[in-house]
VMD Tcl script that builds the backbone (N, CA, C; Angstrom):
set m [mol new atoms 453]
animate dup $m
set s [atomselect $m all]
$s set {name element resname resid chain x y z} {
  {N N UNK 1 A 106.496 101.156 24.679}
  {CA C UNK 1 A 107.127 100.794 23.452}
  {C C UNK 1 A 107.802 102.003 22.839}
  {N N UNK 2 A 108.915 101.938 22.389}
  {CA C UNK 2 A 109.901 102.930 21.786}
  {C C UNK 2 A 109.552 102.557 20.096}
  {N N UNK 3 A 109.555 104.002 19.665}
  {CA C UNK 3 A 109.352 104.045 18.162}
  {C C UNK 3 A 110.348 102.820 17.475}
  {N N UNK 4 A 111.467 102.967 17.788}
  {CA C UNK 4 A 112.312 101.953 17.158}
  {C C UNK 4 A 111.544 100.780 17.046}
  {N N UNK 5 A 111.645 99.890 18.401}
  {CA C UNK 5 A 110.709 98.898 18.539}
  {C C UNK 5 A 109.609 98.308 17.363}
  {N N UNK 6 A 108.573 99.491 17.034}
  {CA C UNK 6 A 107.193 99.594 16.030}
  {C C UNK 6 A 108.310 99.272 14.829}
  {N N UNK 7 A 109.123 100.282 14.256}
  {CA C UNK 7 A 109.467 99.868 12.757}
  {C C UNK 7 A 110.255 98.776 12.481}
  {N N UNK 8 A 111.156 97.574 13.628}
  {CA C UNK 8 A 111.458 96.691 13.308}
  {C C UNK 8 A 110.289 95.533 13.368}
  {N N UNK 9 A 109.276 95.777 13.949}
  {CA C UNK 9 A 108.394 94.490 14.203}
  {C C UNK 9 A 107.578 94.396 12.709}
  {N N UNK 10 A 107.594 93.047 11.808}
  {CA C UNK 10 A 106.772 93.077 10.789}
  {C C UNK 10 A 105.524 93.817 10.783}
  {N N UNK 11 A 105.022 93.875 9.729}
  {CA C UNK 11 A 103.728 93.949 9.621}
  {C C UNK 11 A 102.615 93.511 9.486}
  {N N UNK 12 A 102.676 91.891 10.781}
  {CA C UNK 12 A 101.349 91.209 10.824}
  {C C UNK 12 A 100.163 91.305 10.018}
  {N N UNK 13 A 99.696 92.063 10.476}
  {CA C UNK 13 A 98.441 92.539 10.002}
  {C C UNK 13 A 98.106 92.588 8.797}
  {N N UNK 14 A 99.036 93.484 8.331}
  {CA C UNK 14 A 98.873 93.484 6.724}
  {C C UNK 14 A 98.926 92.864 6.118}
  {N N UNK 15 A 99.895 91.685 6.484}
  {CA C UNK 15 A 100.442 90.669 5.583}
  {C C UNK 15 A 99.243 89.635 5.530}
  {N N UNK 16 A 98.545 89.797 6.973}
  {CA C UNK 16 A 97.139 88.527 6.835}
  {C C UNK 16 A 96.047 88.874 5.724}
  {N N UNK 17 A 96.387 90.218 6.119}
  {CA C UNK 17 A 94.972 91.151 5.413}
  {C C UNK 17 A 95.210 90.859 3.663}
  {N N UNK 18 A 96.514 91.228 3.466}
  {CA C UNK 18 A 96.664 90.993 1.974}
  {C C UNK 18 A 96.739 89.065 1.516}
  {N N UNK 19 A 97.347 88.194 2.308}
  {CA C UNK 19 A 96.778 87.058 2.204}
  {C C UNK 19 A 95.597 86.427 2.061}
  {N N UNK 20 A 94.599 86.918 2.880}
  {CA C UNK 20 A 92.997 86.342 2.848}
  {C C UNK 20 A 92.593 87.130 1.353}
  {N N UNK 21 A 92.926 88.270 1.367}
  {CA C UNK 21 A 92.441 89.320 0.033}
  {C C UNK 21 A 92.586 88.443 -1.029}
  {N N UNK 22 A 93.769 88.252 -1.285}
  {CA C UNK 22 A 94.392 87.286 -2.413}
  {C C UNK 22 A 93.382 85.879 -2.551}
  {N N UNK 23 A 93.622 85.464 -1.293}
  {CA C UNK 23 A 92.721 84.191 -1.657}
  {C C UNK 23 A 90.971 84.111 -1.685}
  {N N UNK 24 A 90.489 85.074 -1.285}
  {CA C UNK 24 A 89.130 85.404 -1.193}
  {C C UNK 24 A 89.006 85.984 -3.043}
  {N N UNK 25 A 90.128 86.358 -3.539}
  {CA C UNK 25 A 89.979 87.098 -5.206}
  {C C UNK 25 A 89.939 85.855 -5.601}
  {N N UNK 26 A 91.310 84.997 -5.602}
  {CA C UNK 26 A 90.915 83.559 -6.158}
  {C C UNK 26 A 90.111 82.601 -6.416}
  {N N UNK 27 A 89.191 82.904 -4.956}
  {CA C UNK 27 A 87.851 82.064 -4.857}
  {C C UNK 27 A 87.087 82.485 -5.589}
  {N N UNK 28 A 86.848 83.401 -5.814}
  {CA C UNK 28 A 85.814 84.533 -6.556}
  {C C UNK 28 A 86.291 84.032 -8.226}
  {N N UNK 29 A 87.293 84.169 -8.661}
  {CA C UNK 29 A 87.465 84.071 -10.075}
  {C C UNK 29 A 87.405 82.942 -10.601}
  {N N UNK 30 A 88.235 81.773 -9.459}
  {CA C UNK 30 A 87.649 80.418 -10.180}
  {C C UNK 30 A 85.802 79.773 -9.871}
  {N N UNK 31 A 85.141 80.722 -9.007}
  {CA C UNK 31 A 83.448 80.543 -8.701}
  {C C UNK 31 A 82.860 80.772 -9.909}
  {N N UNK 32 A 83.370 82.135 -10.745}
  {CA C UNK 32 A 82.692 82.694 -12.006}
  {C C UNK 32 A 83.820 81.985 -13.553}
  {N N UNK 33 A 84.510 81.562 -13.218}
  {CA C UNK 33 A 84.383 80.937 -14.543}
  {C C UNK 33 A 83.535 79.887 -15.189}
  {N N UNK 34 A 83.398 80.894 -16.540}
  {CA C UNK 34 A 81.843 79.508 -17.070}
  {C C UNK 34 A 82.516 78.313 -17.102}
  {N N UNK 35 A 83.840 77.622 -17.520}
  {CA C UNK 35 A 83.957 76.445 -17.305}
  {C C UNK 35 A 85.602 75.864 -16.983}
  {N N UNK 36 A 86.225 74.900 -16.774}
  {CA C UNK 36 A 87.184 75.212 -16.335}
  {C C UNK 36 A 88.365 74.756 -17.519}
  {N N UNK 37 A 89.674 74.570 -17.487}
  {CA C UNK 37 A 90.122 74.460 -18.448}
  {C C UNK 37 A 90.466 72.969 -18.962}
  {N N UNK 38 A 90.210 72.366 -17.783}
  {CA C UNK 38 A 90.022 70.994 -18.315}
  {C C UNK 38 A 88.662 70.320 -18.546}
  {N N UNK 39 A 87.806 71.070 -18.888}
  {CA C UNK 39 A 86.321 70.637 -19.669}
  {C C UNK 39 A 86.233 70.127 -20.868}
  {N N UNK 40 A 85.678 69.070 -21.686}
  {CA C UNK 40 A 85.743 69.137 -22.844}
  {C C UNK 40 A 84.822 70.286 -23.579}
  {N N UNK 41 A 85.480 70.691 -24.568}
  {CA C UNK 41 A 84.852 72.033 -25.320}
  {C C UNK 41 A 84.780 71.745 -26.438}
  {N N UNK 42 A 83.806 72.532 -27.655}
  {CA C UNK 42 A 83.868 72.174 -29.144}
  {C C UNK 42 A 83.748 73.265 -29.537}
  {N N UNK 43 A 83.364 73.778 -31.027}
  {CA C UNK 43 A 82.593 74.816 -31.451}
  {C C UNK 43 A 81.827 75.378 -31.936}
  {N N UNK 44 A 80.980 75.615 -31.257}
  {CA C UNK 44 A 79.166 75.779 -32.388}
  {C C UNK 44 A 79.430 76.519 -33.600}
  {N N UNK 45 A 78.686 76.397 -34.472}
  {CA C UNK 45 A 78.267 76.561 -36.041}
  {C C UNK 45 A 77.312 76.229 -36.361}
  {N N UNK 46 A 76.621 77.676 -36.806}
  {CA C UNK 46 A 75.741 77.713 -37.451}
  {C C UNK 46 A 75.014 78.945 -38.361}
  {N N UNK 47 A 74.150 78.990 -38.665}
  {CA C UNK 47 A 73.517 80.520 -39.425}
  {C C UNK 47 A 72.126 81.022 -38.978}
  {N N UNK 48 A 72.416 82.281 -39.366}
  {CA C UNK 48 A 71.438 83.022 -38.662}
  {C C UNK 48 A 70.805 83.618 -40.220}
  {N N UNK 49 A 69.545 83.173 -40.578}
  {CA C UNK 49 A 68.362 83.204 -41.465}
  {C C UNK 49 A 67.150 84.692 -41.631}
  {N N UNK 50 A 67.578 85.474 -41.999}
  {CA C UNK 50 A 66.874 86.719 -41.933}
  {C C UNK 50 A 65.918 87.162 -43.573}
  {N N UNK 51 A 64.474 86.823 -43.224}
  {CA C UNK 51 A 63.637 86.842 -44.259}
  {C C UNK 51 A 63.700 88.272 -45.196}
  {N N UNK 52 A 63.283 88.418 -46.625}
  {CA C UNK 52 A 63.478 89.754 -47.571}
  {C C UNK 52 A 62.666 90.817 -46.559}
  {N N UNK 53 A 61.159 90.097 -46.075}
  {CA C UNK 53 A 61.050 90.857 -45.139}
  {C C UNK 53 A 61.364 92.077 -44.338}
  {N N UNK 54 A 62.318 91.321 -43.798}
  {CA C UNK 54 A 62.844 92.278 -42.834}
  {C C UNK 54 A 64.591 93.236 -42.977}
  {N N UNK 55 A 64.462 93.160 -43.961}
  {CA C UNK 55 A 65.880 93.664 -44.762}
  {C C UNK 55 A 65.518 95.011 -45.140}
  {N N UNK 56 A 66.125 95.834 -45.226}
  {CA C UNK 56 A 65.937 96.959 -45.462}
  {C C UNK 56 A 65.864 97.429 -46.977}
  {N N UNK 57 A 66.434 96.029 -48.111}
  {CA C UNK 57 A 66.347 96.441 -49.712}
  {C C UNK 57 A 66.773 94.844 -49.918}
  {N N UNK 58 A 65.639 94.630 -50.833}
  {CA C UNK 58 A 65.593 92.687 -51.084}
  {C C UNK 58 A 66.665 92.966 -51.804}
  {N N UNK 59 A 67.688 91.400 -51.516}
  {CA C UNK 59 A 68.618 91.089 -52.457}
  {C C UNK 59 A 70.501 92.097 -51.383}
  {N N UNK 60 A 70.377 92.850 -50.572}
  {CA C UNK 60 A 71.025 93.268 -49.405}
  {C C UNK 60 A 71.078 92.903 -48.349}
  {N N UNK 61 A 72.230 92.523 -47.672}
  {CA C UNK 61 A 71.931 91.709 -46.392}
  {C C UNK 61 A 71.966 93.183 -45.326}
  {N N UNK 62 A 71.230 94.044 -45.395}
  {CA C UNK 62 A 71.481 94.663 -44.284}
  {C C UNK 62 A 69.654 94.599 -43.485}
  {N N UNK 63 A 69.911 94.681 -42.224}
  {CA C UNK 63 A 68.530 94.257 -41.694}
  {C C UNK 63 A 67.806 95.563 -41.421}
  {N N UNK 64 A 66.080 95.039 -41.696}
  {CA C UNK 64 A 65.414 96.826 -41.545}
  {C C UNK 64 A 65.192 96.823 -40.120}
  {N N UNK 65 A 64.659 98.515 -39.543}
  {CA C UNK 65 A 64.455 98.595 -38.047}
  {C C UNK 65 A 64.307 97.817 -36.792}
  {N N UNK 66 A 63.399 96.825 -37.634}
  {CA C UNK 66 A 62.949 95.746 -36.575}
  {C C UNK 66 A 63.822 95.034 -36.304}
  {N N UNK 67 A 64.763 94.599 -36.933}
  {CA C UNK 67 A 66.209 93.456 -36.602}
  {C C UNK 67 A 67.424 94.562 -36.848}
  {N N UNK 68 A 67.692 95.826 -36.237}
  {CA C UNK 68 A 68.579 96.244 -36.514}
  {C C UNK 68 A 69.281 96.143 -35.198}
  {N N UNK 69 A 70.842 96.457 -35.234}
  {CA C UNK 69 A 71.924 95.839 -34.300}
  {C C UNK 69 A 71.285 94.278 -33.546}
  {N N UNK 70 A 70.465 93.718 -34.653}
  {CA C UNK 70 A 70.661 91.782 -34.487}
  {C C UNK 70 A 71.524 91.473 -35.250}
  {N N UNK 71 A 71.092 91.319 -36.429}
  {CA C UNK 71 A 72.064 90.382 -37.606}
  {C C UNK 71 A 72.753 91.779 -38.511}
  {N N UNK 72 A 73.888 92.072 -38.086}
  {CA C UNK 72 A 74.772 92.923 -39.052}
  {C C UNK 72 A 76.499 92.248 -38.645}
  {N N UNK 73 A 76.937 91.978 -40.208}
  {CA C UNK 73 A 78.193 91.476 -39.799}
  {C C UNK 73 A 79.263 92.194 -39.037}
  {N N UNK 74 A 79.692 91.619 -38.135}
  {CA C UNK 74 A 80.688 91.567 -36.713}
  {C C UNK 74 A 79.277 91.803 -35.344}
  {N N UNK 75 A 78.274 91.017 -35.336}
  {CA C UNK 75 A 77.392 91.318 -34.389}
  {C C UNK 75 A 77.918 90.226 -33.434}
  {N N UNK 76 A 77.643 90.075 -32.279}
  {CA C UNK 76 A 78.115 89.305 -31.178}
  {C C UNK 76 A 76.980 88.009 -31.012}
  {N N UNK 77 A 77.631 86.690 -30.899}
  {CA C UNK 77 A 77.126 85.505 -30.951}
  {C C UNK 77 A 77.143 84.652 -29.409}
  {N N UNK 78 A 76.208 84.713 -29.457}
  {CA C UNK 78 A 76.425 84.324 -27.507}
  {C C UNK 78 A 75.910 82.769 -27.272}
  {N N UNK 79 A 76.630 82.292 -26.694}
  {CA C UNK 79 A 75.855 80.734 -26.340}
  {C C UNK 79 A 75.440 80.626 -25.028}
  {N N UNK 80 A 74.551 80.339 -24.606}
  {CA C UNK 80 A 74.332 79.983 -23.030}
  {C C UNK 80 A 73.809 78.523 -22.645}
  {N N UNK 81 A 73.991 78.486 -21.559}
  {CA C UNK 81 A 73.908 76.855 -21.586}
  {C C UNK 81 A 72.222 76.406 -20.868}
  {N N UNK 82 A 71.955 75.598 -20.610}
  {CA C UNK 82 A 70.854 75.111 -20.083}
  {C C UNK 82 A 70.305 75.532 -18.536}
  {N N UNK 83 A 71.428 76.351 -18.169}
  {CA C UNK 83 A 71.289 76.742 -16.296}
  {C C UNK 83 A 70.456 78.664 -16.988}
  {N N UNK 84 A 71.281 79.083 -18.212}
  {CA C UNK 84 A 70.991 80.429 -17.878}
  {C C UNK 84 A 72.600 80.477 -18.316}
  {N N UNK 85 A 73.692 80.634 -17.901}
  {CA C UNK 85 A 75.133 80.948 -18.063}
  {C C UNK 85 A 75.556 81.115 -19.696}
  {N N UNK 86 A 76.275 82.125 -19.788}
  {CA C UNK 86 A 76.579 82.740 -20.903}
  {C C UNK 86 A 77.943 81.575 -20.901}
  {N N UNK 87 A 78.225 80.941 -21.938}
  {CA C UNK 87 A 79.274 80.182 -21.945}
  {C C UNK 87 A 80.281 80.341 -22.792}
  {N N UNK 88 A 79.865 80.885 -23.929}
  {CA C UNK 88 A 80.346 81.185 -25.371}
  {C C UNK 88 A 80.361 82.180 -26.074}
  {N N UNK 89 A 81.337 83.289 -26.449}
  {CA C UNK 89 A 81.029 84.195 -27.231}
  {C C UNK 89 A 81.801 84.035 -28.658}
  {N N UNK 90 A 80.920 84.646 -29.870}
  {CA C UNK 90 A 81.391 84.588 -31.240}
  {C C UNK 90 A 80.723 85.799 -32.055}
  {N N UNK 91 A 81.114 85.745 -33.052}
  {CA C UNK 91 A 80.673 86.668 -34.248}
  {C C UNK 91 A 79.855 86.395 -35.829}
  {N N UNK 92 A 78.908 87.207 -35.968}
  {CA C UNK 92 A 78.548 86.619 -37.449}
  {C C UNK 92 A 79.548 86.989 -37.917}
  {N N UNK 93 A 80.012 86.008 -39.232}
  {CA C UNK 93 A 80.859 86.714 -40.414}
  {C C UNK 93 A 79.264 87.271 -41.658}
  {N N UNK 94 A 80.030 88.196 -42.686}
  {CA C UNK 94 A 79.090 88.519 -43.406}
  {C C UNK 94 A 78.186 87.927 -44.222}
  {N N UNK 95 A 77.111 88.962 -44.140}
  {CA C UNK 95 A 75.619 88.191 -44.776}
  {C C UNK 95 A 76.177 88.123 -46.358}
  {N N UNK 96 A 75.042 86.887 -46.867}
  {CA C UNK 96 A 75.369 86.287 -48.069}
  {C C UNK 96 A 73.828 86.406 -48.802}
  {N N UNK 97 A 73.253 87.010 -49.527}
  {CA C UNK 97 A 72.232 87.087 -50.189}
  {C C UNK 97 A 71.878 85.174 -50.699}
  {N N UNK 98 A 70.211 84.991 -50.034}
  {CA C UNK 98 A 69.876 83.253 -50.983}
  {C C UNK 98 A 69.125 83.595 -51.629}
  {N N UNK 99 A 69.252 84.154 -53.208}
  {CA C UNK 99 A 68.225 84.419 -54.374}
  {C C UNK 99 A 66.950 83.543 -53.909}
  {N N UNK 100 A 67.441 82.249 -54.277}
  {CA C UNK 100 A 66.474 81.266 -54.051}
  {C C UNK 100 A 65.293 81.150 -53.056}
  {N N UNK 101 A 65.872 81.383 -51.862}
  {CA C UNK 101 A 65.407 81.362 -50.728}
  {C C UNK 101 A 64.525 82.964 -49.941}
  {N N UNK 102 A 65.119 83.806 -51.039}
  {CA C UNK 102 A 64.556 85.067 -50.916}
  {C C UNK 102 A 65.078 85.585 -49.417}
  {N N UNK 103 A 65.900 85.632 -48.932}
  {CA C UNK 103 A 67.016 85.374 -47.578}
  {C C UNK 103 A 68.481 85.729 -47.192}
  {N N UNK 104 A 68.613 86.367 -46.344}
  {CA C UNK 104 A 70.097 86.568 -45.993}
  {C C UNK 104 A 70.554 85.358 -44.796}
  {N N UNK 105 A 71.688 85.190 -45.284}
  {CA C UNK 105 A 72.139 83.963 -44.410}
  {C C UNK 105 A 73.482 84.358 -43.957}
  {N N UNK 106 A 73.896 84.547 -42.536}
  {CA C UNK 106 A 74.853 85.028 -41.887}
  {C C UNK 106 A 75.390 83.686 -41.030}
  {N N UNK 107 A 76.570 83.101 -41.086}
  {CA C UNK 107 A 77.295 82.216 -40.697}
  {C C UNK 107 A 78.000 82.788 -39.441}
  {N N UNK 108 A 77.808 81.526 -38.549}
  {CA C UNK 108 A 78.952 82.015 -36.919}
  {C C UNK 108 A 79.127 80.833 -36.755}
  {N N UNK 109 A 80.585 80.828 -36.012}
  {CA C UNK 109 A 81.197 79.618 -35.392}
  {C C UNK 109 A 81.768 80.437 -33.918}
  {N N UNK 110 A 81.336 79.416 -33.139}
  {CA C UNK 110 A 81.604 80.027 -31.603}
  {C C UNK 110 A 82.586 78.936 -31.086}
  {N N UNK 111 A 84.063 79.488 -30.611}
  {CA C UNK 111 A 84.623 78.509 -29.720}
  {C C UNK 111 A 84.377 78.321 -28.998}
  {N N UNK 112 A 85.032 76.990 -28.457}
  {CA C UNK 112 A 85.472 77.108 -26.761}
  {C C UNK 112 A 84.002 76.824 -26.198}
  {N N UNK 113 A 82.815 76.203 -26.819}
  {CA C UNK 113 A 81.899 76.224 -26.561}
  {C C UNK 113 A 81.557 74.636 -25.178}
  {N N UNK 114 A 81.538 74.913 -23.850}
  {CA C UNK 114 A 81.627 73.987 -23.323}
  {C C UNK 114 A 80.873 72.945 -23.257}
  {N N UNK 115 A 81.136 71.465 -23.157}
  {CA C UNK 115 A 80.410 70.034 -23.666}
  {C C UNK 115 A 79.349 69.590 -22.617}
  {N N UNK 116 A 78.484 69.306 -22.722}
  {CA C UNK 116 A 77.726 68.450 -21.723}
  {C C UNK 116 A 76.847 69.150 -21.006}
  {N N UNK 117 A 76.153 70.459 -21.418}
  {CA C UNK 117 A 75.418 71.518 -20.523}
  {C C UNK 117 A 74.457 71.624 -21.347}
  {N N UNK 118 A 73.514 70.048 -21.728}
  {CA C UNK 118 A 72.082 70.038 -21.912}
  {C C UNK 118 A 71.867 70.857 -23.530}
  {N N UNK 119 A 70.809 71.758 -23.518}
  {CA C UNK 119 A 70.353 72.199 -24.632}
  {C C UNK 119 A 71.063 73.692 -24.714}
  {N N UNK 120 A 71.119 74.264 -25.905}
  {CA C UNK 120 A 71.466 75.262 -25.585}
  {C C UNK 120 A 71.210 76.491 -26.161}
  {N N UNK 121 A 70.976 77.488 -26.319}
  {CA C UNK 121 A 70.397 78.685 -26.611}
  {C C UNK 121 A 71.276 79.743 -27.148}
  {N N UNK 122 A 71.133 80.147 -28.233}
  {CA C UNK 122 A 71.470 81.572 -29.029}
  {C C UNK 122 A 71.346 83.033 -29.121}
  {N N UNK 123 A 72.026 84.094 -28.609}
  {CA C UNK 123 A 71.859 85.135 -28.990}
  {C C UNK 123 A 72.664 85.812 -29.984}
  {N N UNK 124 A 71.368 86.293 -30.625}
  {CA C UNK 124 A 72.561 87.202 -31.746}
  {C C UNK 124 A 72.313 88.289 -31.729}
  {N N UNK 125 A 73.264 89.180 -31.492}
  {CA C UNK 125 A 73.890 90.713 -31.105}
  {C C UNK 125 A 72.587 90.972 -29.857}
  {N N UNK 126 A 71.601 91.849 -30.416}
  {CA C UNK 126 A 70.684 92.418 -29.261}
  {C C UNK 126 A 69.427 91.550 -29.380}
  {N N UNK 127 A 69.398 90.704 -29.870}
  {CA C UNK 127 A 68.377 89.994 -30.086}
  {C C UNK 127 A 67.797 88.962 -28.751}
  {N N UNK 128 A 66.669 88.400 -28.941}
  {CA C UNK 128 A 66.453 87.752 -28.044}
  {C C UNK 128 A 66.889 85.974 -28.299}
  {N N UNK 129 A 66.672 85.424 -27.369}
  {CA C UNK 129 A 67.602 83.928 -27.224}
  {C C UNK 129 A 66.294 83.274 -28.400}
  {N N UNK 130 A 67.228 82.103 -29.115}
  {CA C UNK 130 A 66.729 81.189 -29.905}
  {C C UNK 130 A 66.151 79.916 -29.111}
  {N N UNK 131 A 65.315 79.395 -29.778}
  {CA C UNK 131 A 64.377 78.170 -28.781}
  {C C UNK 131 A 66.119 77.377 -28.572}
  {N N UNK 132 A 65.471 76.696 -27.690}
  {CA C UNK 132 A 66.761 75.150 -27.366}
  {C C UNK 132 A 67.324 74.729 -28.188}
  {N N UNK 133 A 68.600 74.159 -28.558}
  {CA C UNK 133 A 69.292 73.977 -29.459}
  {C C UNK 133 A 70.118 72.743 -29.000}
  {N N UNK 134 A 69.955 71.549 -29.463}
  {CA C UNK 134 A 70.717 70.506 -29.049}
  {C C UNK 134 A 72.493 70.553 -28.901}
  {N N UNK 135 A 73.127 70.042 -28.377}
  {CA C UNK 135 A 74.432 70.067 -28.560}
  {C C UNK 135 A 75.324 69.354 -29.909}
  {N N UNK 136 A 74.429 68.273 -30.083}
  {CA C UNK 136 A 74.958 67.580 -31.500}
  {C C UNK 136 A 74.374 68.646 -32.621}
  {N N UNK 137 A 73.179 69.114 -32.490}
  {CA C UNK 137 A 72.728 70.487 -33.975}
  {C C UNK 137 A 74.107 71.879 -33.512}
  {N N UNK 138 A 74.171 71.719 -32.719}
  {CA C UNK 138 A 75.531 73.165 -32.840}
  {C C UNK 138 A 76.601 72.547 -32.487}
  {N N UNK 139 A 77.054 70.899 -32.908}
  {CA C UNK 139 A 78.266 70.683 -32.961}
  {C C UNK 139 A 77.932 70.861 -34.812}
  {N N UNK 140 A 77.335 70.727 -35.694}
  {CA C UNK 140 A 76.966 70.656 -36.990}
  {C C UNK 140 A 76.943 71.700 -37.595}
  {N N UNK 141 A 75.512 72.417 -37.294}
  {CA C UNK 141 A 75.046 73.494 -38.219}
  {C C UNK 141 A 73.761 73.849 -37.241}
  {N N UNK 142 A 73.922 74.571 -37.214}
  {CA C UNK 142 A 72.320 75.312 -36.277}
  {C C UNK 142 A 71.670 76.102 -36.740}
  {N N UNK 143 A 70.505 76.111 -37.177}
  {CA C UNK 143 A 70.069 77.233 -38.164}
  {C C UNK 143 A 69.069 77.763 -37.109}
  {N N UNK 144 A 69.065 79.260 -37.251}
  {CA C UNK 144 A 68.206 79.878 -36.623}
  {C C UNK 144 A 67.352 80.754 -37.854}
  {N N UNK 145 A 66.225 81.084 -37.690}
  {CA C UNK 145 A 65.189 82.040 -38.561}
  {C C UNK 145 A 65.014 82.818 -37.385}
  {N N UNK 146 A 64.746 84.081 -38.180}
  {CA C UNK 146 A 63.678 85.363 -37.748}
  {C C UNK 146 A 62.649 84.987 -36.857}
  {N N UNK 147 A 61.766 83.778 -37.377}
  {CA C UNK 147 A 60.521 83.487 -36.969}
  {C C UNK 147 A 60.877 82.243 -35.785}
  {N N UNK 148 A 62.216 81.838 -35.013}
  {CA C UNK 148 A 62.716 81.089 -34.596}
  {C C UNK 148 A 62.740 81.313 -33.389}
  {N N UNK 149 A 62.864 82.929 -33.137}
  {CA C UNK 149 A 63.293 83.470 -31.671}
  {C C UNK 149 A 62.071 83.429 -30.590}
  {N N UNK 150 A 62.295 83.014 -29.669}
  {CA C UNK 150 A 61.239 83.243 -28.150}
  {C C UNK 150 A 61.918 84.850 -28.541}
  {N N UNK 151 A 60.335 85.566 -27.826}
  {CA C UNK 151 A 60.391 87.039 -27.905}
  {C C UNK 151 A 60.304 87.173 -26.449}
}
mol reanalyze $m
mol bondsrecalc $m
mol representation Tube
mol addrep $m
């Protein structure tokens, strides 16, 4: 074979190699999406309930040691579904002092939250997951407490 020869002949090889690549990435990205885009989806809402307790100065929504980077506003709101799968991410908006209730009450609404995946479970920021949570209570209002969380 003459050099000429080599640089007119395609480049087989590569071209398979970068074909399977491509489609082996594809497989991979539509395997890990939590759901697809024609799923029905809604958006959970609900609040996250933090006793005087555990606040660092009653009547302040900021949380003491024990719940710190859990409930501080812009903390991360996670939904997961009934398998284990993280499905949903959101944010508290800011805590609201409940005189009454002696309580900080931090509100989240999570999009895009996908339909039909059983019960479903809460994390807020570093915290640990909230017991089961129906899909009709976090199409509504979902209230979680302090005293709420599996540890």
């Amino acid at each position: 074979m003459t050099t000429s020869h080599l640089k007119k002949r395609p480049p087989v090889a590569a071209m398979i190699v970068m074909v399977v690549a491509g489609l082996v990435t594809t497989v991979i990205v539509l395997a890990t999406a939590s759901h697809s885009s024609n799923e029905p989806t809604f958006t959970g809402e609900g609040a996250y309930y933090l006793s005087a307790s555990h606040l660092s100065e009653s009547g302040v929504c900021m949380a003491d040691d024990s719940h710190a980077g859990i409930v501080d506003a812009g903390s991360g709101v996670t939904v997961i579904d009934s398998h284990g799968t993280t499905v949903a991410q959101g944010q508290l908006e800011p805590g609201v002092w409940q005189a009454a209730k002696k309580m900080c009450k931090w509100r989240f609404s999570v999009p895009n939250v996908p339909a039909g995946r059983g019960d479903y479970r809460i994390r807020v920021g570093a915290g640990p997951e909230s017991d089961p949570i129906s899909e009709k209570t976090l199409r509504s209002v979902a209230i979680i407490q302090d005293d709420q969380v599996s540890a």
